[in-house]
C-alpha positions as CSV (number, residue, x, y, z in Angstrom):
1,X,-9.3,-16.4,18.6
2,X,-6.6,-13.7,18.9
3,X,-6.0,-12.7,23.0
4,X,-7.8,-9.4,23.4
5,X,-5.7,-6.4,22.4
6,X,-8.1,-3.6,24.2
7,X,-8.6,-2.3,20.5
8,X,-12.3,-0.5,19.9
9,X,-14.5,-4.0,18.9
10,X,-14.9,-3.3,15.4
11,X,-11.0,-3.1,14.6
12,X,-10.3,-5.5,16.9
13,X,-12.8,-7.4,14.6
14,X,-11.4,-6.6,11.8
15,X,-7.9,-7.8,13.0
16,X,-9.1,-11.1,14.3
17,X,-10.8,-12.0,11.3
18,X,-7.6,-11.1,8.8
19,X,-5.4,-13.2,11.5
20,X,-7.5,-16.0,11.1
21,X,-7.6,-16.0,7.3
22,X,-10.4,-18.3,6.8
23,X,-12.9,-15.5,5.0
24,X,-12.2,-11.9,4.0
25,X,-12.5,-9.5,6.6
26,X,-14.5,-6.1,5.7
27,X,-12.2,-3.0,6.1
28,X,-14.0,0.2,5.1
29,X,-17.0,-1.1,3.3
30,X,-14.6,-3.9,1.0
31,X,-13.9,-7.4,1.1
32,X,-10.3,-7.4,2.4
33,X,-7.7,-10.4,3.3
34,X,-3.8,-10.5,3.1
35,X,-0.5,-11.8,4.1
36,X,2.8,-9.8,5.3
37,X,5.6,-11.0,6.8
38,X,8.4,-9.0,6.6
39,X,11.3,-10.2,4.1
40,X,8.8,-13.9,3.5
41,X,5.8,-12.4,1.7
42,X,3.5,-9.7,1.2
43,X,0.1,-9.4,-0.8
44,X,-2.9,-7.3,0.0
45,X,-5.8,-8.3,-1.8
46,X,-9.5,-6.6,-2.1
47,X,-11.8,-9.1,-4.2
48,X,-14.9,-6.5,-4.6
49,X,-12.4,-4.0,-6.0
50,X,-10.6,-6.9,-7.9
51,X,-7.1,-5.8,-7.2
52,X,-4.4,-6.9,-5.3
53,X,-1.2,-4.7,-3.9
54,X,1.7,-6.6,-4.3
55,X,2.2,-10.8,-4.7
56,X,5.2,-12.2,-2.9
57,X,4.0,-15.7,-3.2
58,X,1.1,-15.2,-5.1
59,X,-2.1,-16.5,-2.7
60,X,-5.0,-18.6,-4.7
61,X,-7.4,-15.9,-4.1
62,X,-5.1,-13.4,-5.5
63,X,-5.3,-15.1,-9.2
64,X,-9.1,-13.8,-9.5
65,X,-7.8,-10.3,-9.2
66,X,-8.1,-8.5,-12.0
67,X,-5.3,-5.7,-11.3
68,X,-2.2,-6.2,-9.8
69,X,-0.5,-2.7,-8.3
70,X,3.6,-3.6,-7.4
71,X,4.9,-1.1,-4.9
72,X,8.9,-2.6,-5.7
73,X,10.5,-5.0,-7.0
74,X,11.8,-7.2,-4.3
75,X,11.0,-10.8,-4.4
76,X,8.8,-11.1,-1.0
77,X,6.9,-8.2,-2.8
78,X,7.3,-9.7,-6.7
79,X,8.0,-13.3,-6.1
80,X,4.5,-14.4,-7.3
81,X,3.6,-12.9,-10.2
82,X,4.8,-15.8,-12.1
83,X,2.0,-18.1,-10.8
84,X,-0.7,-14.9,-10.7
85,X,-0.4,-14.7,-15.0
86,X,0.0,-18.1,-15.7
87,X,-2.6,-18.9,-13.1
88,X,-5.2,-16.8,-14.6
89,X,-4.1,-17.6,-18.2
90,X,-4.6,-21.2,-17.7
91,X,-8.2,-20.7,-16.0
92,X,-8.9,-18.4,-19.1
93,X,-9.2,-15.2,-17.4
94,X,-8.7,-12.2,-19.2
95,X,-4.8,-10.9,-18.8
96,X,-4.4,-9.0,-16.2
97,X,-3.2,-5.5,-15.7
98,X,0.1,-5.1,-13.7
99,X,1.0,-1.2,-12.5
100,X,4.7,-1.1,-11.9
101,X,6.9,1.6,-10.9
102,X,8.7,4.1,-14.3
103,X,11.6,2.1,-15.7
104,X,10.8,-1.6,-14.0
105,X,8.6,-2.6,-16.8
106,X,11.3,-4.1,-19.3
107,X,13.1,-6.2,-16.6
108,X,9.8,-7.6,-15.2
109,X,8.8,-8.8,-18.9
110,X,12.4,-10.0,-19.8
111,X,12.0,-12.1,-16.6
112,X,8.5,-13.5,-17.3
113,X,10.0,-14.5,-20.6
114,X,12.3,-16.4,-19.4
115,X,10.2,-18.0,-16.7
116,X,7.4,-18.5,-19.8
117,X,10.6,-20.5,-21.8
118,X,11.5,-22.6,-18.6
119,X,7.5,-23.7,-18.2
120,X,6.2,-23.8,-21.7
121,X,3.3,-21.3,-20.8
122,X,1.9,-17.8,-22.1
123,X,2.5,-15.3,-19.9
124,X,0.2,-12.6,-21.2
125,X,-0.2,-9.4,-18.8
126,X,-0.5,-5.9,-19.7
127,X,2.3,-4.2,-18.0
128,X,1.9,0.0,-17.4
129,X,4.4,1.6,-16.1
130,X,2.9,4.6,-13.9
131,X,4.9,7.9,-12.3
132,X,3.7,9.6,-9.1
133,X,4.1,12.8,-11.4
134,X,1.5,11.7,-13.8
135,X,-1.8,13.8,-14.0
136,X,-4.0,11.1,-15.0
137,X,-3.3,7.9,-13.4
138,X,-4.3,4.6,-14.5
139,X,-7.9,4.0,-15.2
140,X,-8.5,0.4,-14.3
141,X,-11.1,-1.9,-16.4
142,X,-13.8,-1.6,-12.9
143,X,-13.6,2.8,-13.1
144,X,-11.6,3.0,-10.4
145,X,-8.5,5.2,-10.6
146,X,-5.1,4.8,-9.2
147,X,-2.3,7.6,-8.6
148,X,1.5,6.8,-7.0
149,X,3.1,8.8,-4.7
150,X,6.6,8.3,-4.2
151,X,8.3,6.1,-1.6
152,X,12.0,5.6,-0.2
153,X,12.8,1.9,-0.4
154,X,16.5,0.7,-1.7
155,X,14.7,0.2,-5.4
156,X,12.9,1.8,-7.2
157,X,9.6,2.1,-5.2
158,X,6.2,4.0,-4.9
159,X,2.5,3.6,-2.8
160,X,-0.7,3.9,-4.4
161,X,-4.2,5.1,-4.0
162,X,-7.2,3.7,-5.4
163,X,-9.7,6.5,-6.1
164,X,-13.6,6.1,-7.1
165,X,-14.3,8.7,-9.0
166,X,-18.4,10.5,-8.4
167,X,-19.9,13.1,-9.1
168,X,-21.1,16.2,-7.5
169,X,-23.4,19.4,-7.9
170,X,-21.2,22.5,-8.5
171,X,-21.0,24.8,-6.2
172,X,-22.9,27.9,-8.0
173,X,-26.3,25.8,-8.2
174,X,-26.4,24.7,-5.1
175,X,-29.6,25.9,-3.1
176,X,-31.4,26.2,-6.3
177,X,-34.9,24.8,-7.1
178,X,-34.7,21.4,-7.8
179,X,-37.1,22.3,-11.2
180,X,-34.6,24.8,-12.3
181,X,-31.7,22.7,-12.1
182,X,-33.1,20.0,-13.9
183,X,-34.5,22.6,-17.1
184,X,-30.7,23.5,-17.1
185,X,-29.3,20.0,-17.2
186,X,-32.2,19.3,-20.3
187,X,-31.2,22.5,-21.8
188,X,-27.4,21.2,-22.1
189,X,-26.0,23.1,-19.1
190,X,-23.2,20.8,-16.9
191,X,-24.9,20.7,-13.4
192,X,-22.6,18.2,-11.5
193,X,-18.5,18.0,-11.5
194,X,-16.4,14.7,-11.3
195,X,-14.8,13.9,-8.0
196,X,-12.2,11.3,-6.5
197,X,-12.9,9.9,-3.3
198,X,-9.6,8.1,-1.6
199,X,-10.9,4.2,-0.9
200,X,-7.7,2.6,0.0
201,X,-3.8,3.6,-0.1
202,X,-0.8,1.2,0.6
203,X,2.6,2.6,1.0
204,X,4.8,-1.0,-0.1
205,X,8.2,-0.7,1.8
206,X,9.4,2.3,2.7
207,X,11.2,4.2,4.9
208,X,9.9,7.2,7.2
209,X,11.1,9.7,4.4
210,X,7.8,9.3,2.0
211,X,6.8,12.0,4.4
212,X,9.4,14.8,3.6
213,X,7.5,16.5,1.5
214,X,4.5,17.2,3.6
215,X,6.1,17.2,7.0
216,X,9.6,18.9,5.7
217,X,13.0,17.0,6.2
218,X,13.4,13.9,8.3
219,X,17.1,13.7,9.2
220,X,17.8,14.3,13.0
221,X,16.4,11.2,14.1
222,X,20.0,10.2,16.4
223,X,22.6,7.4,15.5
224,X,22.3,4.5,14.3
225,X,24.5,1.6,14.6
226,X,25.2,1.2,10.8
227,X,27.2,3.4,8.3
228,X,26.3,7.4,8.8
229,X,22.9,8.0,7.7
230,X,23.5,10.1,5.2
231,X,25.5,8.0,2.8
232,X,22.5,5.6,2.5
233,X,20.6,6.8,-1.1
234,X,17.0,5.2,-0.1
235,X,15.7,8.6,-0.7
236,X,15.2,8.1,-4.5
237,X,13.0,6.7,-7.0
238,X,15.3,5.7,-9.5
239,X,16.9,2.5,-11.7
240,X,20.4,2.0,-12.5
241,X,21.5,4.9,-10.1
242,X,19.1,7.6,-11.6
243,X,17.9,9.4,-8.6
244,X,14.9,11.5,-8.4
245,X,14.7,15.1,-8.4
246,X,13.8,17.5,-5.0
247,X,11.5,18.7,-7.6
248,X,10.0,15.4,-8.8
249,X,9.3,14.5,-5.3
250,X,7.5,18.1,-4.6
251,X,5.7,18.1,-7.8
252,X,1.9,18.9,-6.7
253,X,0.4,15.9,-8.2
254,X,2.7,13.5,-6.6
255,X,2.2,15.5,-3.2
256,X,-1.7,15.6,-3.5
257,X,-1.5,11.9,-4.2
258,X,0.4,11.1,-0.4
259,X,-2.0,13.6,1.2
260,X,-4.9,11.4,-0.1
261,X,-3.0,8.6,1.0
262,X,-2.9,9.8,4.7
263,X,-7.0,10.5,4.1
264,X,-7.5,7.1,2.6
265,X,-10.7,5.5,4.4
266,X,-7.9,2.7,4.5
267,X,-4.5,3.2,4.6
268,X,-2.4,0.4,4.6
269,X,1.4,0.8,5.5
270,X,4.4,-0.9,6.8
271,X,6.0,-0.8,10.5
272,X,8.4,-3.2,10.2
273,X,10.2,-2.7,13.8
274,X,7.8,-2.3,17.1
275,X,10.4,-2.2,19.2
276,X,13.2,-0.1,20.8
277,X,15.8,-3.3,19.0
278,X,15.8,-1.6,16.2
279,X,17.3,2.2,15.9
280,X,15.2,4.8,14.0
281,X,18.2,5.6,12.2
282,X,19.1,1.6,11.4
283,X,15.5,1.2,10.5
284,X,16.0,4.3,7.7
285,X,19.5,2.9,6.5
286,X,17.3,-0.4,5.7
287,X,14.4,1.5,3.8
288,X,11.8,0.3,6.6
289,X,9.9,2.1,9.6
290,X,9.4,1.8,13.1
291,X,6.9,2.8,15.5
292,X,8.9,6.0,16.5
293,X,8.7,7.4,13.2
294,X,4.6,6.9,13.6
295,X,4.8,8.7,17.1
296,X,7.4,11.1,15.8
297,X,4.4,12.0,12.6
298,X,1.4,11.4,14.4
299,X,-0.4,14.3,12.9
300,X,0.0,11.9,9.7
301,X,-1.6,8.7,10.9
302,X,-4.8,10.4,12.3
303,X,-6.2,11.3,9.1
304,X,-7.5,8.1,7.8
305,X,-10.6,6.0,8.9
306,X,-8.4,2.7,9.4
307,X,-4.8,2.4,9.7
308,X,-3.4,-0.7,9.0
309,X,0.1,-2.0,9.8
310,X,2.0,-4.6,7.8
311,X,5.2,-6.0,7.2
312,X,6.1,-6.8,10.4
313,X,9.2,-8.1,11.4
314,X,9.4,-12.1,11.5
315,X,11.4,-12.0,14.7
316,X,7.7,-11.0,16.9
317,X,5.5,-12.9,18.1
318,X,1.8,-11.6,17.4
319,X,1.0,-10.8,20.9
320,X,4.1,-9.0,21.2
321,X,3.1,-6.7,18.4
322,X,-0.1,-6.0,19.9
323,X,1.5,-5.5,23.0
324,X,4.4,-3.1,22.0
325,X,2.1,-1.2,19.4
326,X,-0.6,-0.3,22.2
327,X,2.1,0.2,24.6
328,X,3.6,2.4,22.0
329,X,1.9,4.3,20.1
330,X,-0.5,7.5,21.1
331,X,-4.5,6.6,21.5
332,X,-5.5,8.5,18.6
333,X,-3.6,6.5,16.6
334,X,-3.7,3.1,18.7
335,X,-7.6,3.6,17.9
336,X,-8.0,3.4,14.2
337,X,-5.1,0.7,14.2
338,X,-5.7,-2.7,12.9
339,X,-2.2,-4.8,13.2
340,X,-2.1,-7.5,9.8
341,X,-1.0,-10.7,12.1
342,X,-2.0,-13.4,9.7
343,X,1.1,-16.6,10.0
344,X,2.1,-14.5,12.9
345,X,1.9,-17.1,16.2
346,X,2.3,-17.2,19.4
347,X,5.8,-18.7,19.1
348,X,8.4,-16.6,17.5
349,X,10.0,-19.6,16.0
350,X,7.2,-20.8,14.1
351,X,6.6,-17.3,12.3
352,X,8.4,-18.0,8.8
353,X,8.2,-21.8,9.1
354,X,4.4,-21.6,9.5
355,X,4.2,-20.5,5.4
């Protein structure tokens, strides 16, 4: 049993339960349990909606997933999805659909190839390569729906939302006899328009600047201790040096996609630093975030039902993150927070080696 953080009971719950990692906790009405450790390992997974975010290392339970969404393509983030298709291919599950970021697609197959030649196996996934600019998103297998909205990582990188998609009585029959609207439906008349409703959004690794275009530009944030800010290009989403237009970035799709994000009934991102150790303006130059850049956007991380923080550093000791993060961060946002602590202990030198 965790010690008592002085969270409301139900995320404190919540937070116990995904520490523990012995059965999936429920977070916003879904099954949910996952792993992040900052630089180790990283996979979120949510068996009722039979996807997983990410597979650093590629967890047994994450091989009955159906969908696997990669934010990036670093190896604590990527590492796993070896084992994940060849794990389901020799169970003889279905292939699984892997959403990737534009332009990773190629690279990713050329290296299951050549992981497929070292073991002998089939490595059959479908691999679709979606833009935060797209209208339509990617329609998964179950209905659900899934948009990207961009990121700033030091690869190519973007979040995601996973939308279920309902339906709705328009606006002009509303407060109309029940009788009438159903003699227009029979008569061929559209009564009801589709709707998206934002279930759960996970930002990957990224630094403070997946904000800019809601909140405008994020660039006095002090010193740092590393090069000058500015000459770090984390601010992109490109591949061999292409860099992203202002425009891309502002495109409305892409920007209704991170405000859903922020509204997500769970919205999963990283904090990597929780501590004053770490400089805003280091944390940036690394393509992470720390606490100050959730107190300097609060207005961002009271939107959603639960907020919950991942990817924290390895150094800290699980008490030390609860500590530091209700020390830290304002109440309204300390009160939908659920801190991921799962192969965090007690002892900050059993952290990694506990994997």
């Amino acid at each position: 049993m965790t010690t008592p953080s002085n969270l409301p009971e139900k995320n404190e719950n919540i937070a116990d339960q995904l520490a523990r990692g012995n059965q999936p906790a429920m977070l916003a009405g879904h099954k949910y349990e996952a792993i992040s450790v900052g630089g180790f390992e990283t996979c979120h997974m949510f068996p009722s909606l039979k996807l997983c975010f990410d597979i650093g290392r590629c967890p047994q339970k994450a091989v009955a997933a159906n969908n696997l969404l990669l934010t990036h393509t670093h190896l604590d983030h990527v590492g796993g999805i070896f084992a994940y298709v060849a794990s389901r291919g020799m169970l003889g599950l279905e292939p699984p659909t892997v959403v990737v970021p534009p332009g990773t697609s190629t690279k990713i197959r050329a290296a299951m190839d050549a992981v497929s030649a070292l073991d002998g196996c089939q490595m059959e996934a479908t691999l679709v390569e979606l833009s935060p600019t797209s209208a339509e998103g990617v329609r998964l297998s179950n209905g659900l729906i899934v948009r990207a909205f961009f990121t700033s990582h030091p690869v190519v990188s973007q979040g995601y939302v996973v939308y279920r998609s309902k339906s709705k009585l328009k606006e002009e029959f509303r407060g109309l006899d029940q009788k009438d609207i159903a003699a227009r439906a029979r008569s061929g008349v559209k009564v009801n328009e589709a709707y998206e409703v934002p279930l759960v959004s996970f930002t990957g690794d990224t630094d403070v600047r997946f904000l800019q275009p809601i909140v405008g530009d994020i660039s006095d944030i002090g010193d740092g201790d590393e090069d000058d800010v500015a000459s770090h290009r984390h601010y992109r989403d490109d591949v061999d040096g292409e860099t992203a237009s202002p425009s891309d970035r502002h495109d409305t799709r892409a920007v209704q996609t991170l405000r859903d994000a922020l509204m997500a009934d769970a919205f999963l991102c990283e904090c990597t630093f929780v501590d004053d150790s770490v400089k805003r303006a280091d944390a940036l130059a690394f393509g992470h975030m720390t606490y100050q850049d959730i107190v300097a956007h609060r207005e961002c991380f009271t939107k959603c039902r639960h907020l919950v923080l991942t990817h924290f550093s390895a150094r800290y000791r699980a008490q030390e993150v609860r500590d530091a993060l209700q020390e830290r961060l304002p109440t309204d946002v300390w009160e939908r927070c659920i801190p991921l602590l799962r192969q965090f202990s007690e002892s900050s030198k059993d952290n990694a080696s506990s994997k």
